[in-house]
N, C-alpha and C positions, 0 to 999 in steps of 0.2 A: 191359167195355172197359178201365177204370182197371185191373182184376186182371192183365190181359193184358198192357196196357205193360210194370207194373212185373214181370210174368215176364219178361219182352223183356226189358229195365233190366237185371234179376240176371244174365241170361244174359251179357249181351255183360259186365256190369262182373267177374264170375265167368271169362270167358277173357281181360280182357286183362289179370287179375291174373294170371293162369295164363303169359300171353305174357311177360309184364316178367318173372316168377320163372325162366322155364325155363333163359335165359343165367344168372340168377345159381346157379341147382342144380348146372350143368353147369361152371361153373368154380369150384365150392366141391369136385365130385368132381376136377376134374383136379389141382385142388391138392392133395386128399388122397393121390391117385393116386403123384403126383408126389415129396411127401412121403416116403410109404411105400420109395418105388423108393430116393429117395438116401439114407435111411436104410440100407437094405439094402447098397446100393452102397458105401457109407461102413464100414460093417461089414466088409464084406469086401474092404476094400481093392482096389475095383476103379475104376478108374484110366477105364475107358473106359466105366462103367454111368453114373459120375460124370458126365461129358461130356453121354452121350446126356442124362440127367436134367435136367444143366443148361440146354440146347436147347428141352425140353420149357416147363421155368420163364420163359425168355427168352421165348418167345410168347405165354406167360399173360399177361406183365408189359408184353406191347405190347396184347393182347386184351381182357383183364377190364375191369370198372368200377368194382367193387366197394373197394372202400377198405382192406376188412382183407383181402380174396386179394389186391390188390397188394402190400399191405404185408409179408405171410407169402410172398407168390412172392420180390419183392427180397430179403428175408431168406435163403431158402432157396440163392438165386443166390449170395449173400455165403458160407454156410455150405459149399456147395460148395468154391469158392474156397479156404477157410480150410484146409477138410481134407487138398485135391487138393496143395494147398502141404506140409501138413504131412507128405503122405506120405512126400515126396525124392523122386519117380518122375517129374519134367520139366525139361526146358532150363530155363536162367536166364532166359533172354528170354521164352519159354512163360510164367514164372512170374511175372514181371515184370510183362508184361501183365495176364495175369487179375488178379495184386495191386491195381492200377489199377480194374480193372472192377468185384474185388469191393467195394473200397470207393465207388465210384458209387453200387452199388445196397445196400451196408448203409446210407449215408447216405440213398438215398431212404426205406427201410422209414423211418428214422428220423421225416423230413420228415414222411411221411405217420402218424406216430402218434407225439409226441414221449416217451409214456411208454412207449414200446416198451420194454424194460428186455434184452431179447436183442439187438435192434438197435443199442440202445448198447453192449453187449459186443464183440457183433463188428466195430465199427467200429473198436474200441480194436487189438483183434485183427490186425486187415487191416492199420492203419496202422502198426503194432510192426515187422509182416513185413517191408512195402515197406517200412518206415528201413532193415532189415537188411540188404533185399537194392538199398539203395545207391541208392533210388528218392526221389524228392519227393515229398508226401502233400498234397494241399490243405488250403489254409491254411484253422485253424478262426477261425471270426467272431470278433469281442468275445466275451467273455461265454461261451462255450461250456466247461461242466463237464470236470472231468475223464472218461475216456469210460467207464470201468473200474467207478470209485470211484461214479458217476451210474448206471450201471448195478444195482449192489449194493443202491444206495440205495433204487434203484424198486421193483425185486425180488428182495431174494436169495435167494429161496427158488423162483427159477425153474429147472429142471434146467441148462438151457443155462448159466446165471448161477452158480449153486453150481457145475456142476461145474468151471468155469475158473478161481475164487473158490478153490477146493479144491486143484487143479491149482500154481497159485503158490503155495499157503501151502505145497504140499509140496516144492517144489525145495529141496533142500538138496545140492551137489554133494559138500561136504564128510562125508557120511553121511548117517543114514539122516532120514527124511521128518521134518519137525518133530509133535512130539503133534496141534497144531492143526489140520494139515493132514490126517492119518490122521483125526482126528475128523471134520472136514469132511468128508473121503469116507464115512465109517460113516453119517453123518447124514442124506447126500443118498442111499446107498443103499435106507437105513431108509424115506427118505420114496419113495422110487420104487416098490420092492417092497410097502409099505400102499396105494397109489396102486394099482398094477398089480390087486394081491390083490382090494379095492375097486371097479373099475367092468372088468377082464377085458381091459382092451386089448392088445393086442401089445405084445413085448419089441422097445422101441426103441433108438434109437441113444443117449442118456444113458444108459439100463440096464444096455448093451454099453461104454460109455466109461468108468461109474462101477465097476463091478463088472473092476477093473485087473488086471494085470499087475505082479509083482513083479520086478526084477531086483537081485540080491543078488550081490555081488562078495566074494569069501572068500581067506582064504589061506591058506597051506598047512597053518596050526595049526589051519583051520577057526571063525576069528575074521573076522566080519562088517566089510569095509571098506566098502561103499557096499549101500544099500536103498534104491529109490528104483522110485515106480508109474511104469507104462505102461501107457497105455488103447488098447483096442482100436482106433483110429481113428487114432493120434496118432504117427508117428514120424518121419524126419526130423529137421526143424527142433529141434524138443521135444525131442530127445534128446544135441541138441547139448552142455548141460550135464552129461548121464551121460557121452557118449564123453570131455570134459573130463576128467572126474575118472578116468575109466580108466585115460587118458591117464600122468596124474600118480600111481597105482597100479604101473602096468607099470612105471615109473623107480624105484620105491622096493622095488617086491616080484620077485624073480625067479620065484615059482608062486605062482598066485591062480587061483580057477576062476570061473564067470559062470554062475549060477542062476537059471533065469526060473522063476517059480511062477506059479498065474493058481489064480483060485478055480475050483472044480472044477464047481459046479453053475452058475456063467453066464458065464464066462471064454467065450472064441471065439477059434478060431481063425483067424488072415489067412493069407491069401498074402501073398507079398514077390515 
């Protein structure tokens, strides 16, 4: 009798462990799912994969329960944003908007994990944008870090975090990339590629960001005026500093040529 209960007991306490898990399985794949998609998307500069993907994450982030799928969906919503902005491919007011949104939901990731160290990135991120593009950013509390510098601190050695970390130490419009900056991208290549080699996962959206785009501006003597990366993902906004200096090339030089190199074995090609 006692043997049979507690077969009974195992049984029922064995499916309603089985019930609570199955929602959280299912939105641990849609996130992965989702993931994958705007990686992809983001890669190839596609403007309307983006969207759809974003759609996808907005439902998650009203659906799940889970603490770290909201906090990776908001995230993702934010990253979206960041990219779709950086592309140059929407209206001002288009752009305006989502600036707005994405910093809502990079602050929620945050809320919801304060050592998010990506979520701190991209809020720094978001709200850089909306200053530029002429917008009001919500006011940070007392107290509240630098978003950038707090970021760095938590994890720099997270791809998302190095590679933006890496990204500003190289602007240099006046030529070419500072040493630091070049080193920062060898570094976080080095560690992506050991990473990758190590557990076999897909070639992601850092891997495709990191492993950049050269544009080398020459003149007619074939003497280097400007070298400065560009990553797969990143144009627009980002480039605002190279077209500067081009700018101010074109007035000084009457022939100069414009040479994009990309590494040969992980470089990618976008549409524009």
């Amino acid at each position: 009798m006692l043997g049979g209960m507690r077969t009974i007991f195992i049984l029922l306490l064995y499916y309603l462990l089985l019930a609570l898990a199955t929602p959280l399985q299912a939105a641990d794949r849609e996130l992965t799912l989702a993931r994958d998609m705007l990686e992809d998307a983001i890669i190839r500069n596609d403007v309307e994969g983006t969207r759809l993907t974003r759609e996808r994450l907005l439902r998650l982030t009203a659906e799940a329960d889970d603490p770290m799928v909201l906090r990776d969906a908001h995230y993702l919503v934010a990253l979206s944003v960041f990219f779709e902005s950086a592309g140059g491919v929407r209206d001002l007011a288009t752009l305006q908007s989502n600036a707005l949104m994405g910093i809502r939901h990079a602050d929620r990731a945050v809320q919801l994990d304060p050592k998010f160290a990506d979520g701190w990135m991209m809020t720094a991120l978001l709200r850089g944008n909306a200053r530029r593009a002429g917008l009001t950013v919500p006011a940070d509390p007392p107290g509240t870090p630098n978003r950038m510098a707090h970021a760095i601190e938590l994890d720099p050695k997270s791809p998302g975090v190095a590679f933006f970390n890496a990204m500003f130490r190289s602007f240099n419009p006046a030529g070419a990339a500072p040493p630091a900056g070049v080193q920062a991208f060898e570094q976080l290549a080095a560690q992506l590629d050991a990473d990758r080699a190590a557990t076999g996962r897909r070639f992601g959206l850092w891997d495709a960001e990191t492993h950049w785009w050269n544009i080398i501006v020459r003149n007619a003597s074939g003497r280097t005026l400007l070298d400065m990366p560009l990553s797969a993902g990143l144009a627009g906004a980002f480039l605002l500093p190279f077209w500067a200096a081009v700018g101010s090339i074109v007035a000084l030089a009457k022939e100069f040529t414009i040479v994009v190199e990309r590494d040969p074995e992980h470089g990618m090609t976008k549409t524009q």
